[in-house]
C-alpha positions as CSV (number, residue, x, y, z in Angstrom):
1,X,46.1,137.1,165.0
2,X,43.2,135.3,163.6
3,X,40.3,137.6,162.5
4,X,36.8,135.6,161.3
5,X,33.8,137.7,159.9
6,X,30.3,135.3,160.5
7,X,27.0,136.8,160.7
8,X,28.1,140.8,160.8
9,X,29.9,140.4,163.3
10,X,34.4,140.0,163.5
11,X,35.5,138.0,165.8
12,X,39.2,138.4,166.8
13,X,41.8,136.1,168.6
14,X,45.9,136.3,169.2
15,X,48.0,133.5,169.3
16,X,49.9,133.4,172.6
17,X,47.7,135.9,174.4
18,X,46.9,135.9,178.1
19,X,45.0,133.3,179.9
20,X,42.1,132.0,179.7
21,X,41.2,131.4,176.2
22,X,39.4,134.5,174.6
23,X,37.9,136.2,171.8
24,X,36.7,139.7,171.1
25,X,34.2,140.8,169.3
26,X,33.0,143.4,166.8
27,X,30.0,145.0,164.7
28,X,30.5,147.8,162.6
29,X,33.5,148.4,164.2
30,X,32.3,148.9,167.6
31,X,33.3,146.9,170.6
32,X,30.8,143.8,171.7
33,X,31.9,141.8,174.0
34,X,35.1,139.8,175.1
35,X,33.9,136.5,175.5
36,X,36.1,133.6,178.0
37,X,36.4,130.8,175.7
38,X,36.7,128.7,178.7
39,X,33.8,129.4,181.4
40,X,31.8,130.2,178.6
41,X,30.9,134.0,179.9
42,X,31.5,137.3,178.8
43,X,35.2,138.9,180.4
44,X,34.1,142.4,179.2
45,X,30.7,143.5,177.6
46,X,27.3,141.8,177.2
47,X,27.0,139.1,174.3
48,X,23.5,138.5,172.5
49,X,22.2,135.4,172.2
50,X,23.0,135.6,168.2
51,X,26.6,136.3,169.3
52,X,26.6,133.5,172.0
53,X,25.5,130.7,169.0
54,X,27.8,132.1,166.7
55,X,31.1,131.5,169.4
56,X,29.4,128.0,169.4
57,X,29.3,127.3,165.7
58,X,33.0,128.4,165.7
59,X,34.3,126.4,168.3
60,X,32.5,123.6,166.8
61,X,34.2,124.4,163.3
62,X,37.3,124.8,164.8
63,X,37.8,128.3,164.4
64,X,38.4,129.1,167.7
């Protein structure tokens, strides 16, 4: 499990999960969104713009 705090938010993935590629994530401990990694769009929830640029900066790091 990798868990990555950015920005208030967690952002949570498991190694050798399901398919596609996916992260879920968190604000005070309350569900946001599950995002596809892959198409780029949300599997469960609604994701903010902040939360959107924040799964870009990650990916771009390398952190997810």
């Amino acid at each position: 499990m990798g868990k990555i705090r950015r920005g208030g938010y967690v952002f949570v993935t498991w190694k050798g999960d399901h398919s596609p590629r996916h992260v879920h994530v968190y604000h005070d401990g309350e569900f946001i969104v599950k995002w596809d990694l892959d198409s780029r769009k949300p599997m469960r929830g609604k994701a903010t713009r902040r939360v959107r640029v924040l799964i870009e900066q990650l990916e771009f790091e390398g952190a997810l």
